[in-house]
VOPAGU-2260 file (C-alpha; in pm, 1 decimal, decimal comma):
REM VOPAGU-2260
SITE   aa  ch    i         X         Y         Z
SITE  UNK   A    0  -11039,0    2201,0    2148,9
SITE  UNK   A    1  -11338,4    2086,5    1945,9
SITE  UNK   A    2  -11445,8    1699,8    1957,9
SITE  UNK   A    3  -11330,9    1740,7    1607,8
SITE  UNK   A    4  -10977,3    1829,0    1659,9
SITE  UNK   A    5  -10960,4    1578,0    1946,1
SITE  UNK   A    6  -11025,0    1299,2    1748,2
SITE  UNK   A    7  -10797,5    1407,6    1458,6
SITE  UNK   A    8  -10560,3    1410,0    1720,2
SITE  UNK   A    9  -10636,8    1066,4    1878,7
SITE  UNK   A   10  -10648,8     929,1    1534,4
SITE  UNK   A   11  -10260,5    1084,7    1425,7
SITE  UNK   A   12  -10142,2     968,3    1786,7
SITE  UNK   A   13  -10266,8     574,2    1696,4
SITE  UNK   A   14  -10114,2     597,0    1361,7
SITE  UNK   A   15   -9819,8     681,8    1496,2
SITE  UNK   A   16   -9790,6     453,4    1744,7
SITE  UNK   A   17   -9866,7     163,0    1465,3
SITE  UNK   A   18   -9610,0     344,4    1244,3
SITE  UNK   A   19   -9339,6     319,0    1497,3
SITE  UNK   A   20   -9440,1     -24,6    1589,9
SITE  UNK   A   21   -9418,2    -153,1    1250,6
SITE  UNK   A   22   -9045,5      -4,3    1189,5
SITE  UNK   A   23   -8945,4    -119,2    1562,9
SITE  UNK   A   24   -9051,7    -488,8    1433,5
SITE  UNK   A   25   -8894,0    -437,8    1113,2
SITE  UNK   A   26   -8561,3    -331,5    1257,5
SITE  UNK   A   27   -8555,9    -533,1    1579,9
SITE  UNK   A   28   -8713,3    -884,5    1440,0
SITE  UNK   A   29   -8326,8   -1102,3    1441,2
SITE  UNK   A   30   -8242,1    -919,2    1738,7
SITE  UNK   A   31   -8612,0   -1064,4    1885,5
SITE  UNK   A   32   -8624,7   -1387,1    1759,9
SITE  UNK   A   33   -8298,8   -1489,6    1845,6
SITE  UNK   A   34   -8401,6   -1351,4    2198,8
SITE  UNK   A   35   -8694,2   -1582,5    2294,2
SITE  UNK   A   36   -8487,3   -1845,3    2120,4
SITE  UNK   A   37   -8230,1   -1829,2    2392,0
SITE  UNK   A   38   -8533,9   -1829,1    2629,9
SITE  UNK   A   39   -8632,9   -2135,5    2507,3
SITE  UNK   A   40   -8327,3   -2334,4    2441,5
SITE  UNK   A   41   -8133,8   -2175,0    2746,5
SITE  UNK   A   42   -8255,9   -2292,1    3103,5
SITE  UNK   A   43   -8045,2   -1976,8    3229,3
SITE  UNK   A   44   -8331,5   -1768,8    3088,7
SITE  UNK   A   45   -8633,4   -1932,8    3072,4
SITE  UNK   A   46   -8765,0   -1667,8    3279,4
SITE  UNK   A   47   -8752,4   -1432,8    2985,9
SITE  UNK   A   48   -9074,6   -1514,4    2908,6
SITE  UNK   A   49   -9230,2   -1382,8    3240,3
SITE  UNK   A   50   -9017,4   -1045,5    3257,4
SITE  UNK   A   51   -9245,8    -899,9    2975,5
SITE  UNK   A   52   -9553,9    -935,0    3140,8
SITE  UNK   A   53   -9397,3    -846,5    3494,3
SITE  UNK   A   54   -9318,6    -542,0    3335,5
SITE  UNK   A   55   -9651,4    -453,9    3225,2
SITE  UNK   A   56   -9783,4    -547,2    3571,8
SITE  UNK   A   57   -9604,8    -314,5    3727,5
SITE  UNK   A   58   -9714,0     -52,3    3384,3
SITE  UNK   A   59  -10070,5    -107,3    3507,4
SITE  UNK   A   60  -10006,9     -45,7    3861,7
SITE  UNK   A   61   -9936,2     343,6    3805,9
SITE  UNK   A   62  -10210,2     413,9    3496,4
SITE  UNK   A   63  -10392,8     678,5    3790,9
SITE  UNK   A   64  -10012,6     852,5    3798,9
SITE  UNK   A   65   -9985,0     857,3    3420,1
SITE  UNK   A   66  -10321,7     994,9    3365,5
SITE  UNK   A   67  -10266,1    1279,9    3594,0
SITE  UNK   A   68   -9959,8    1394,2    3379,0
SITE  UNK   A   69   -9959,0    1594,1    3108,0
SITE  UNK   A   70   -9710,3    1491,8    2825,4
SITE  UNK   A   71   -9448,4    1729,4    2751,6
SITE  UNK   A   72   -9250,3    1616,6    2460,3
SITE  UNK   A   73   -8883,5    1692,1    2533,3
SITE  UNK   A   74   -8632,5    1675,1    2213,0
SITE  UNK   A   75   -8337,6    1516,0    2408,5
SITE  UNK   A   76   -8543,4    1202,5    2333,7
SITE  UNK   A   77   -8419,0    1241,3    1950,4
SITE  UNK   A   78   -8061,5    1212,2    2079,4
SITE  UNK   A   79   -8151,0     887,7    2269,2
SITE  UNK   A   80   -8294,5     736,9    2018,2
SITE  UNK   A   81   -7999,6     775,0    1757,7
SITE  UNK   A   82   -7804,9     713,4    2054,2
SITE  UNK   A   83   -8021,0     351,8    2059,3
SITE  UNK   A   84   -7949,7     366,2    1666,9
SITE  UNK   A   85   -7571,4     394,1    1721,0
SITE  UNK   A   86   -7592,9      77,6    1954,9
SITE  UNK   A   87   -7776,6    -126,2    1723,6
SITE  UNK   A   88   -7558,4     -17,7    1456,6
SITE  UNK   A   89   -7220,9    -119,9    1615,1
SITE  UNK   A   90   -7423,7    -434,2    1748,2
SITE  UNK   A   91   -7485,2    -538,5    1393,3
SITE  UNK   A   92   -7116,0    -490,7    1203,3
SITE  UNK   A   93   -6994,5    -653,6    1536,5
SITE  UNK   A   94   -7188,9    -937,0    1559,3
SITE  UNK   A   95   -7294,4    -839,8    1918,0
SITE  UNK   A   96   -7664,4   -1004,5    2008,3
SITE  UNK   A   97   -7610,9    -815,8    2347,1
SITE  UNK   A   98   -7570,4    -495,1    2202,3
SITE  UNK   A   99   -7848,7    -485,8    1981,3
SITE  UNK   A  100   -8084,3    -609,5    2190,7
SITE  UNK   A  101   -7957,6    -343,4    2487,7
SITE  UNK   A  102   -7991,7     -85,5    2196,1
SITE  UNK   A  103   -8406,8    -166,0    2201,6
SITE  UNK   A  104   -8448,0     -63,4    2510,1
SITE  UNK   A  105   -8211,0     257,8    2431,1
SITE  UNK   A  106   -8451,1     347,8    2125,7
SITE  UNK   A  107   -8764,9     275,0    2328,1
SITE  UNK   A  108   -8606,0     504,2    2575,5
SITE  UNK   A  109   -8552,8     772,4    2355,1
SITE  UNK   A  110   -8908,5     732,7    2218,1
SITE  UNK   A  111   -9085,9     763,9    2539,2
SITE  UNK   A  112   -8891,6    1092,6    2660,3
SITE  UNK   A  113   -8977,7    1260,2    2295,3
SITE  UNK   A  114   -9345,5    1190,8    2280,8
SITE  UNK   A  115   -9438,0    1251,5    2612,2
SITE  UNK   A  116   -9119,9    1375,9    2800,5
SITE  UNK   A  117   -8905,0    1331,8    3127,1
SITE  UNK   A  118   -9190,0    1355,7    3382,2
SITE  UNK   A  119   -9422,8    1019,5    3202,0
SITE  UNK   A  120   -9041,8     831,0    3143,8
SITE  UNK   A  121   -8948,9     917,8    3566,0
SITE  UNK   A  122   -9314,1     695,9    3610,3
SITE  UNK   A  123   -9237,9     470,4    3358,0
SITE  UNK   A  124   -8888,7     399,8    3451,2
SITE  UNK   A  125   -8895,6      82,7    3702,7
SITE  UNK   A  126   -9155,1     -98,3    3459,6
SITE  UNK   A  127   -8903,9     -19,7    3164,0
SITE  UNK   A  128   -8575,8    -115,8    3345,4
SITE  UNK   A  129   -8748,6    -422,4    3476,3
SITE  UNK   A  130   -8695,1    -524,5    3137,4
SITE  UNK   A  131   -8327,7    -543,5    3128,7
SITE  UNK   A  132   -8357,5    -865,4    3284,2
SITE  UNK   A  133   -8510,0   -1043,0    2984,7
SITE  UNK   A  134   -8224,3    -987,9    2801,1
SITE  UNK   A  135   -7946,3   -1238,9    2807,1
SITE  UNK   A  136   -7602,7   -1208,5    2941,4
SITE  UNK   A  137   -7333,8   -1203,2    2678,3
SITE  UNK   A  138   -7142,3   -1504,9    2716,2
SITE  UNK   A  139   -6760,7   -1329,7    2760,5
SITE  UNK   A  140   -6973,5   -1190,3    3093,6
SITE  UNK   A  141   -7118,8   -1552,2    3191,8
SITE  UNK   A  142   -6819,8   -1737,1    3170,0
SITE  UNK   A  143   -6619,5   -1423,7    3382,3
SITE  UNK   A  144   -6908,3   -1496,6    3643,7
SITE  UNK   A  145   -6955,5   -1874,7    3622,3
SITE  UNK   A  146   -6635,2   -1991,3    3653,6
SITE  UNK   A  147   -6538,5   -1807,7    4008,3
SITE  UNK   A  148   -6905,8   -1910,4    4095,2
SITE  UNK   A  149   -6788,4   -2276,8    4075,0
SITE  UNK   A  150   -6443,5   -2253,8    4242,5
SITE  UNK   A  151   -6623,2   -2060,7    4515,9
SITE  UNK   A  152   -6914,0   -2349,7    4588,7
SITE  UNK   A  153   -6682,3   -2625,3    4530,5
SITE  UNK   A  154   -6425,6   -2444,2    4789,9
SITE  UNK   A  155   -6730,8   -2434,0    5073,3
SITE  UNK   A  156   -6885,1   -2781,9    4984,0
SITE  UNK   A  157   -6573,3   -2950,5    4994,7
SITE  UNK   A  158   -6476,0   -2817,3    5375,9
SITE  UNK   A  159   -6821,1   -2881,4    5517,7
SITE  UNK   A  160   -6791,2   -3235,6    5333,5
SITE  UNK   A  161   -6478,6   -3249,0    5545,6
SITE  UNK   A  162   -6626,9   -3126,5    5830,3
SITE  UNK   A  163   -6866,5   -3387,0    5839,4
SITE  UNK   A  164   -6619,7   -3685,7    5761,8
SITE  UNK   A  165   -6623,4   -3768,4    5452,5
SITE  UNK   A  166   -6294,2   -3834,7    5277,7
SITE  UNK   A  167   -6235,6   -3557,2    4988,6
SITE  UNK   A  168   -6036,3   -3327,8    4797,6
SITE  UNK   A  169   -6047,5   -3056,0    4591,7
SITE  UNK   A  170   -5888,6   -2974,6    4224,2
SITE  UNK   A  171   -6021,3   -2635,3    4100,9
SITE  UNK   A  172   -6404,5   -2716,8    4060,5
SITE  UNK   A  173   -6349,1   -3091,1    4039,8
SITE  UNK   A  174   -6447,1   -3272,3    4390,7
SITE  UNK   A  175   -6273,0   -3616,8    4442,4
SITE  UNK   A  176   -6435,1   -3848,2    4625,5
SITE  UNK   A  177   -6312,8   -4212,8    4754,5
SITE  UNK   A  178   -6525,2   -4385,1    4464,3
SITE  UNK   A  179   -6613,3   -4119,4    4212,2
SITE  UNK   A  180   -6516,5   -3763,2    4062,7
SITE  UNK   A  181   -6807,5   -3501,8    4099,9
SITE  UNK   A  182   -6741,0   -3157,2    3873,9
SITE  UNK   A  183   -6937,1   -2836,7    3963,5
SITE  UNK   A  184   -7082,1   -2754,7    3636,5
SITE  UNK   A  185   -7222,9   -2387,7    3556,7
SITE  UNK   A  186   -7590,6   -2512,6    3640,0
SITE  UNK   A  187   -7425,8   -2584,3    4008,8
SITE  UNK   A  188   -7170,1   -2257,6    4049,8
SITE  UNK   A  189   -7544,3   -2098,5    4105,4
SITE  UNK   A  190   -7533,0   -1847,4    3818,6
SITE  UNK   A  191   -7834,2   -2013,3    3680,1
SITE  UNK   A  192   -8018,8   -1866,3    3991,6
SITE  UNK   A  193   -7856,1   -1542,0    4060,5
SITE  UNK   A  194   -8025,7   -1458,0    3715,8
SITE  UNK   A  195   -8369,3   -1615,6    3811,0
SITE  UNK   A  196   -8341,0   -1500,1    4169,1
SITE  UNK   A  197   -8213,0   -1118,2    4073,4
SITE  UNK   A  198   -8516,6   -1085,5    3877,2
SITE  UNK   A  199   -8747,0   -1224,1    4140,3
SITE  UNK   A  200   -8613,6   -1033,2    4423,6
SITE  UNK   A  201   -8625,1    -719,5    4215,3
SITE  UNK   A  202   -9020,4    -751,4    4163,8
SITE  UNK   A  203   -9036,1    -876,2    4513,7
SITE  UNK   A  204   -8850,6    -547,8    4664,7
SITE  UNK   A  205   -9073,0    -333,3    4469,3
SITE  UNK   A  206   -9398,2    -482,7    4581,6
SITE  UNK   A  207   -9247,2    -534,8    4915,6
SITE  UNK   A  208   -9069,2    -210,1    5036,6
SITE  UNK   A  209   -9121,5      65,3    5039,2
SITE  UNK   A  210   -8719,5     208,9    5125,1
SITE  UNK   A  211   -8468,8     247,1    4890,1
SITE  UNK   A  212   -8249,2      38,7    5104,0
SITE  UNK   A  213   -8447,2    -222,1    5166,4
SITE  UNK   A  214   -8525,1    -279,9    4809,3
SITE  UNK   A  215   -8144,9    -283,0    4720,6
SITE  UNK   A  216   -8097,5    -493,5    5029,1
SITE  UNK   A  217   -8316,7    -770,9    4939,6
SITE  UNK   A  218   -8200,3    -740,6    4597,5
SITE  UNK   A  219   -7861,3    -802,4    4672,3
SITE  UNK   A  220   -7912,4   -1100,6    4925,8
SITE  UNK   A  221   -8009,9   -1255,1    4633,8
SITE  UNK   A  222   -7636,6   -1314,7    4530,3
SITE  UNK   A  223   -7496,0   -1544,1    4851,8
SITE  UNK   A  224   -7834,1   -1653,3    4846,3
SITE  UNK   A  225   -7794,6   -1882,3    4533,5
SITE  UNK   A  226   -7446,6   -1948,6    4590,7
SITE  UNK   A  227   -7538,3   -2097,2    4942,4
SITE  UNK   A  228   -7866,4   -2305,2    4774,1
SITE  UNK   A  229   -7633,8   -2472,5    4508,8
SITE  UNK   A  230   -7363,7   -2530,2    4789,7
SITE  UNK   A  231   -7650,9   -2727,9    4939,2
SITE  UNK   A  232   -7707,2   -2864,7    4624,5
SITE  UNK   A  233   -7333,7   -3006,9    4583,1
SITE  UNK   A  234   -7303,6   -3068,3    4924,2
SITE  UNK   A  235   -7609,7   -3334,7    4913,5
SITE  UNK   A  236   -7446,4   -3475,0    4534,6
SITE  UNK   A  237   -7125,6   -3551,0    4711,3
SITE  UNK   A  238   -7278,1   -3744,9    5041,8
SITE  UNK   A  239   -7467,4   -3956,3    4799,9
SITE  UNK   A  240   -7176,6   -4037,3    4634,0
SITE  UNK   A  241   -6946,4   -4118,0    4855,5
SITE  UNK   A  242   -7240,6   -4348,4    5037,4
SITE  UNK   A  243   -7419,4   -4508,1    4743,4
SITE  UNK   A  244   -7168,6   -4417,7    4427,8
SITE  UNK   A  245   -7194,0   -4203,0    4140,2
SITE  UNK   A  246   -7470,7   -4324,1    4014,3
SITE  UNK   A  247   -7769,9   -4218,9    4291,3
SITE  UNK   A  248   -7610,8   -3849,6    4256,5
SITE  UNK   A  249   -7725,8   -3837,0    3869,8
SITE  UNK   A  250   -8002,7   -3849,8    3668,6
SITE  UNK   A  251   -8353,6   -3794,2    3815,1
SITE  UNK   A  252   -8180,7   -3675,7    4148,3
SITE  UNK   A  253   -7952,5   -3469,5    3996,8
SITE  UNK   A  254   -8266,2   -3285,8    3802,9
SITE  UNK   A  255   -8459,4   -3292,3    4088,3
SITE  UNK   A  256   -8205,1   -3159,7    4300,2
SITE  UNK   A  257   -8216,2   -2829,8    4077,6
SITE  UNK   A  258   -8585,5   -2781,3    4182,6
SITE  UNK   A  259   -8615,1   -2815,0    4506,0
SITE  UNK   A  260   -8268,2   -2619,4    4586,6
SITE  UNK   A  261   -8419,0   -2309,5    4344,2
SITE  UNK   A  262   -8722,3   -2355,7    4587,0
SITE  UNK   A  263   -8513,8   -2358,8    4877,1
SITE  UNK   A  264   -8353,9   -2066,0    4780,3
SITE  UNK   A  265   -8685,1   -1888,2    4707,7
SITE  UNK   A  266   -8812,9   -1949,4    5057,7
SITE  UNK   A  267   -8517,8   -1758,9    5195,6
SITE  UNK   A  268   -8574,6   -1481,6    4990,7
SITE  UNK   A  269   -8930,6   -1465,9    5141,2
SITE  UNK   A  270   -8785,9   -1516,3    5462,7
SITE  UNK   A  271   -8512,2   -1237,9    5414,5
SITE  UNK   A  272   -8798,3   -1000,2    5291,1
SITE  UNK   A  273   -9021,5   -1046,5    5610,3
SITE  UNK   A  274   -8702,5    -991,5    5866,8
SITE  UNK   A  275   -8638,7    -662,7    5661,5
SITE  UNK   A  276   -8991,1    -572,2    5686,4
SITE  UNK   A  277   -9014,0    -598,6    6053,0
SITE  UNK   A  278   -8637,4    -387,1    6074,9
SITE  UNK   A  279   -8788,5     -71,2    6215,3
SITE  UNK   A  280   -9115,9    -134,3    6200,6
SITE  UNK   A  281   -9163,0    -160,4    6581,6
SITE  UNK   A  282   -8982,4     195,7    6600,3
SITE  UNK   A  283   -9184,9     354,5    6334,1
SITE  UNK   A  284   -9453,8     245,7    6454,4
């Protein structure tokens, strides 16, 4: 190939890229918008903003792999992209958000596997999931999660509040105390940081492991993980309100609270990540 021909090619390749990248905007801008919107208005996925550039991180980290391939086009990517099409399609006469914005990644997919083909997407493929977890859950899925979430930590906080003395009982998510009501909200049931935390301990696994299950492991402590922080967190609420009334349990506490627990909750998914990295070290090595 002359120098010629390589640049004609270089020069088609860029145009199509900006081609593409113009109709993806065109198509996808709603779907986007009302996307970083929810980042910024929902506390449940502020994180949103960071999954992007996590993404590209881990992108970076394998440019020596992607160089070494040679692209090799495959045509099934056509059917994934109308297959992404279909999504967005239903999405919109629907009214779905989740759909279309799942449909994205679908069309991305199927662009990927017919420009440069199965081998580049297998590289490509933990950087691209990663990005599932910028979009946000449709809310018939939050509310099925949330609300067993709550029953669940108000079940545990009430018996160790119990446990401990303090007089208290339980009406589905509503705790009763001797001088005030407490109710486990959704930003208490811990759904707030299974999101947060799932995302975390996925990048985490991957920089950390190096064994398939490990990774899923860690990944997965990160459910009883949360709920056990926010029981904390509810557990703390209902001894300062049965000492000091309702009123030292809200406000600045109660925002507070949320930090530190999250924090709490990240320090034992460092801590569960170094006890599964010494698991079989010792024999291996």
């Amino acid at each position: 190939m002359t120098g010629t021909e390589a640049k004609g090619r270089g020069a088609v390749g860029i145009l199509s890229v900006v081609i593409f990248a113009a109709a993806f905007v065109v198509l996808y801008f709603d779907a986007i918008r009302g996307m970083v919107l929810d980042w910024y208005h929902d506390e449940n996925y502020s994180h949103g903003f960071l999954v992007p550039f996590i993404s590209g991180y881990f992108l970076w980290l394998r440019k020596d792999d992607l160089r070494s391939l040679k692209p090799a086009p495959a045509n099934w990517g056509v059917v994934v992209l109308l297959a992404g099409l279909c999504l967005d399609l239903f999405g919109m006469v629907a009214g779905e958000a989740f759909t279309m914005r799942i449909s994205m990644l679908v069309v991305l997919a199927g662009v990927i596997i017919f420009s440069t083909g199965f081998a580049v997407f297998k590289k490509v493929a933990f950087p691209f999931g990663y990005l599932i977890f910028m979009i946000p859950l449709p809310y018939i899925l939050y509310d099925a999660v949330a609300f067993p979430l709550k029953l669940l930590v108000s079940r545990y906080s009430v018996a160790f509040l119990k446990l401990i003395g303090i007089p208290v009982y339980r009406e589905g998510n509503v705790i009763n105390l001797v001088s005030t009501t407490l109710e486990v909200a959704d930003a208490c049931s811990g759904i707030r940081s299974i999101v947060s935390l799932l995302a975390l301990a996925t990048a985490l696994a991957w920089f950390s492991h190096h064994g398939l299950l490990k990774r899923w492991v860690l990944i997965l402590l990160a459910l009883p993980i949360a709920v056990f922080a926010n029981a904390i967190r509810v557990i703390g609420t209902g001894v300062l309100a049965s000492r000091y009334g309702s009123r030292a349990a809200e406000g600045f506490f109660h925002e507070f609270a949320g930090l530190v627990i999250f924090g709490v909750a990240m320090a034992l998914l460092l801590l569960s990540s170094v006890v599964l990295g010494k698991i079989g070290r010792q024999r291996h090595e």
